[in-house]
NUBARO-633104 format. One record per residue (C-alpha): residue number from 1; x, y, z. Coordinates in steps of 0.1 Angstrom, whole numbers. Layout:
NUM:X:Y:Z;
...
//
This chain:
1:-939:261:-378;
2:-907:244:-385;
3:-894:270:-406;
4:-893:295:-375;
5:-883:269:-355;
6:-853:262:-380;
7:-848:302:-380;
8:-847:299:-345;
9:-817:272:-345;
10:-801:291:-364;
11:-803:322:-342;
12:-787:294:-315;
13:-760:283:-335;
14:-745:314:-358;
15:-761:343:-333;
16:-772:355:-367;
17:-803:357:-385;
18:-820:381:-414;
19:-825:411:-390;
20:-793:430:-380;
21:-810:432:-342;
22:-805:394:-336;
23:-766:396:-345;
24:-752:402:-313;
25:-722:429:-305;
26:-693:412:-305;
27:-655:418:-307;
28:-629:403:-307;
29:-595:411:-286;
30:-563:394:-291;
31:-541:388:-257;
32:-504:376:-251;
33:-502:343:-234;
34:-467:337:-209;
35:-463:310:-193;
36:-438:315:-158;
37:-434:289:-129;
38:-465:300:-109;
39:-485:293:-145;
40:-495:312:-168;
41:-505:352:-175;
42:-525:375:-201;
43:-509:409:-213;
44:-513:432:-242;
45:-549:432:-249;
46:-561:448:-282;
47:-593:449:-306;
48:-583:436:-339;
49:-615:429:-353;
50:-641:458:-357;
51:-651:472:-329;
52:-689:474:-338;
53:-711:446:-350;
54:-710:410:-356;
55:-668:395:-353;
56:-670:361:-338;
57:-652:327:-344;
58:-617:332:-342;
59:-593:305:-357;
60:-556:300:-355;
61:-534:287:-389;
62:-515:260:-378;
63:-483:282:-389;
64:-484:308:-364;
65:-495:332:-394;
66:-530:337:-392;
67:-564:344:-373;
68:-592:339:-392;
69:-630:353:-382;
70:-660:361:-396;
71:-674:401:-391;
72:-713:406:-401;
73:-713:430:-436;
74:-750:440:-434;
75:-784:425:-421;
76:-778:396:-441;
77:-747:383:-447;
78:-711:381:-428;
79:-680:375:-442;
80:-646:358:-438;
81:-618:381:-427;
82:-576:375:-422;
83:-559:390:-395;
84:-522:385:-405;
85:-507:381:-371;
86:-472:398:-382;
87:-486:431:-397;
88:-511:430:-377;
89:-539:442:-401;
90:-572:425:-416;
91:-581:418:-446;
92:-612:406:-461;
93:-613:371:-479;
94:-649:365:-489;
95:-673:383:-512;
96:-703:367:-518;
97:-740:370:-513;
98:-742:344:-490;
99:-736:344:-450;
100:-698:321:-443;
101:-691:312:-411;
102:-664:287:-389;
103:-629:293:-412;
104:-603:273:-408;
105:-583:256:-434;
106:-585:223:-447;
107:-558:197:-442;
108:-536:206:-473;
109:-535:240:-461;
110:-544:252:-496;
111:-584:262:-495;
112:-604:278:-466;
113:-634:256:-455;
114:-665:271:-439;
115:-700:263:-430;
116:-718:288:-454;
117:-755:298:-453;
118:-776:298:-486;
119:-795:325:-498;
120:-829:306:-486;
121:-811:313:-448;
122:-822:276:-440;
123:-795:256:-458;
124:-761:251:-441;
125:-733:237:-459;
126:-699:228:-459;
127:-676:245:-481;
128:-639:254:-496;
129:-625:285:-514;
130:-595:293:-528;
131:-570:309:-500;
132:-583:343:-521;
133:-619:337:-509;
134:-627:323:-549;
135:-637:291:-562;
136:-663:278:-537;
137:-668:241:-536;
138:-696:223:-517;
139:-686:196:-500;
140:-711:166:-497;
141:-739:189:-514;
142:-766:169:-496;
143:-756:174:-459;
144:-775:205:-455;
145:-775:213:-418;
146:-745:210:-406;
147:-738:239:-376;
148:-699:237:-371;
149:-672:209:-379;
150:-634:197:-373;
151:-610:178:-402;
152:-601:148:-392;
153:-581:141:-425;
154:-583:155:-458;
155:-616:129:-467;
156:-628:128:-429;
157:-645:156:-408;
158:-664:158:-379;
159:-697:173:-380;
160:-720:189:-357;
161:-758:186:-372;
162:-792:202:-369;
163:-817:196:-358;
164:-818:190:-320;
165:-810:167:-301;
166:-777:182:-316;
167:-757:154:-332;
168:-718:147:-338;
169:-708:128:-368;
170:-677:111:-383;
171:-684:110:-425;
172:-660:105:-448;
173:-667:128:-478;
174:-651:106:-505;
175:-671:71:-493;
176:-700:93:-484;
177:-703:69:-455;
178:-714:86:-425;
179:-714:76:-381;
180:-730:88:-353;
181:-706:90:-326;
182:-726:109:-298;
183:-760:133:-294;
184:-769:162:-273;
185:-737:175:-282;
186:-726:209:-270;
187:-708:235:-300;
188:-670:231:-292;
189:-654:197:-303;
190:-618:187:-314;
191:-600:159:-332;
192:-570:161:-309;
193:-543:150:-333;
194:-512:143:-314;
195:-533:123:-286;
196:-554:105:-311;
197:-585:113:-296;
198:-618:133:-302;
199:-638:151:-276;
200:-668:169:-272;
201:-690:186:-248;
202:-724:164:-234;
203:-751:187:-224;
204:-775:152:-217;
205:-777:168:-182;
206:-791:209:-183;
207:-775:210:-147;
208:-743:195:-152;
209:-721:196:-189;
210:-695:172:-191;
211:-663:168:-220;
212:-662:136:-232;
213:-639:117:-253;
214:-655:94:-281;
215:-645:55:-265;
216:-620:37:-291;
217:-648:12:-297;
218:-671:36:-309;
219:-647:48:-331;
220:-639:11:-344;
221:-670:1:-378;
222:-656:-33:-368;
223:-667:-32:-334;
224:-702:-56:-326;
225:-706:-55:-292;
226:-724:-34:-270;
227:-724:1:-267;
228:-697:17:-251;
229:-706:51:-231;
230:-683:75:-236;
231:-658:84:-209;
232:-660:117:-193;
233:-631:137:-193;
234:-636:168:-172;
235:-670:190:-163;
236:-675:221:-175;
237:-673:254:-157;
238:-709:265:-149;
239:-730:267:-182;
240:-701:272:-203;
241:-698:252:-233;
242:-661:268:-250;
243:-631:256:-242;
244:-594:248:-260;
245:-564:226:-256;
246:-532:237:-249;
247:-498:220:-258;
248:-493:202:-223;
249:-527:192:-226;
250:-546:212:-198;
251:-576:226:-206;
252:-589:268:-211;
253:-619:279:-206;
254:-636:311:-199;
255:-665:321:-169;
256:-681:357:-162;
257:-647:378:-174;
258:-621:355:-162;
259:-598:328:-179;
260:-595:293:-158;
261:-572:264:-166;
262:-575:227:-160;
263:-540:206:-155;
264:-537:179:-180;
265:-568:159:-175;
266:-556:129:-198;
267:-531:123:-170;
268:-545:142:-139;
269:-577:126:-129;
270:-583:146:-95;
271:-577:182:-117;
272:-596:211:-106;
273:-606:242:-125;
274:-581:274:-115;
275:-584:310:-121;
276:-552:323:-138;
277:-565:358:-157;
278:-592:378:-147;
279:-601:400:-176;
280:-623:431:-163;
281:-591:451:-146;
282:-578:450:-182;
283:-608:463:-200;
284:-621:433:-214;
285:-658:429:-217;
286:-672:395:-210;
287:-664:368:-235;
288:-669:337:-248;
289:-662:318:-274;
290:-616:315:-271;
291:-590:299:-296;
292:-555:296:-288;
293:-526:301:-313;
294:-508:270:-323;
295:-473:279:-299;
296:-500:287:-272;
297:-480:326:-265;
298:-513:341:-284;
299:-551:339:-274;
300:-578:356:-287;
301:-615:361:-271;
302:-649:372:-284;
303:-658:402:-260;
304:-698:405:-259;
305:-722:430:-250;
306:-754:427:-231;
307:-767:391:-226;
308:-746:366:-235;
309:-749:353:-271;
//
């Protein structure tokens, strides 16, 4: 029983599993981003992933060069592709006989990190390659469920862990010391950088999913007094649980084919979601999952088929 029902989260997290039926179709479609004095538009869209089969977590480089993904090989096992932004062409990075998934890279820019799936398809890990896809390095080889994650710094990560109530953790993979900062936690997080802050999505409430930021106390191992609820940033659109940051701040976020944006919510309390790009008249399939490129003038989607991942 909890073998299946491990198989099962794992199904929820990846939309992968051992049989090629239970990856879902996905592609993924680039888009230009322009931003004028009425806000902001969507042009150019294109496929650069395959256009059949499993191609799902896109991920900017922070230099503008790169959009990492992963694209399902067989039945079994997907690997970590490169789309170089200014040839515009793929490449695979990964070889191996286990399933990689969630690239980015790490803080030094000099190894790819990624949550890869062992050969026993229960294990979850965390770990780095060489920028060639070689190498591989667990990190922390006992944390072994770990669903997705953020870098805090080069020792520190966030970490979003199995099994439910989903948790999110702060550990610190030199100290091996490890802190629960919130649970029920939704699959999109960030370590927002340059407003010192980390949020999350809280999906405590089925009928209503908030984005939280993690209070300064919690954040604080020298902190003793009571328990400090987290604030709540902004609510979700409907049953929607990815979103991204752009430079000023606002808020992106996706919702049955169209692109909405939130002003600023660190500043603007009263904000209100607004429709800015709907996708359909431009071909686009429904999506989900978004990532925006680093100068915010690039955004790529994950188009799905059928019912939604």
């Amino acid at each position: 029983m909890l073998k299946l029902r491990y198989s099962l989260l794992l199904i929820l997290l990846f939309g992968a599993g051992m049989l090629k039926a239970q990856l879902p179709e996905t592609v993924i479609y680039l888009l230009d981003v322009q931003r004028n004095p009425k806000g902001y538009k969507v042009l150019n869209p294109r496929i650069i992933s395959s256009k059949s089969g499993y191609n799902n977590q896109p991920w900017f480089s922070i230099d503008g060069q790169s959009l990492y993904y992963v694209h399902g090989m067989d039945t079994v096992n997907t690997e970590i592709f490169r789309y170089d932004l200014r040839k515009k062409k793929s490449r695979r990075v990964t070889r191996t006989g286990e399933a990689e998934y969630s690239p980015k890279l790490t803080r030094d820019f000099e190894r790819i990190s990624c949550v890869r799936v062992e050969k026993d398809r229960e294990t979850q890990r965390l770990y780095t390659y060489s920028l060639k896809g070689k190498k591989p390095v667990t990190i922390w080889p006992e944390l072994r469920r770990i669903g997705y994650y953020d870098w805090i710094t080069q020792q520190d990560i966030l970490s979003f862990e199995l099994p439910e109530p989903f948790v999110l953790v702060r550990r610190n993979i030199v100290r091996r010391t490890a802190d629960t900062l919130a649970t029920h936690v939704g699959r999109t997080f960030y370590n927002l950088r340059s407003k010192g802050k980390m949020v999350y999505v809280d999906k405590t409430d089925s009928t209503k999913w908030v984005i939280r930021t993690i209070a300064k106390e919690n954040l604080m191992k020298s902190y003793t007094g009571p328990k400090v609820e987290n604030p709540v940033l902004c609510e979700t659109l409907p049953g929607e649980e990815d979103y991204c940051f752009m430079q000023d701040g606002s808020v992106m976020m996706g919702h049955e084919g169209k692109l909405f944006v939130l002003k600023n919510p660190f500043k603007h309390t009263d904000s209100r979601w607004t429709e800015f790009a709907d996708l359909n008249p431009y071909g686009v399939p429904r999506f989900y999952r978004i990532a925006l490129s680093p100068d915010n003038t690039l955004l790529a989607v994950v188009a799905y088929l059928g019912k939604k991942p």
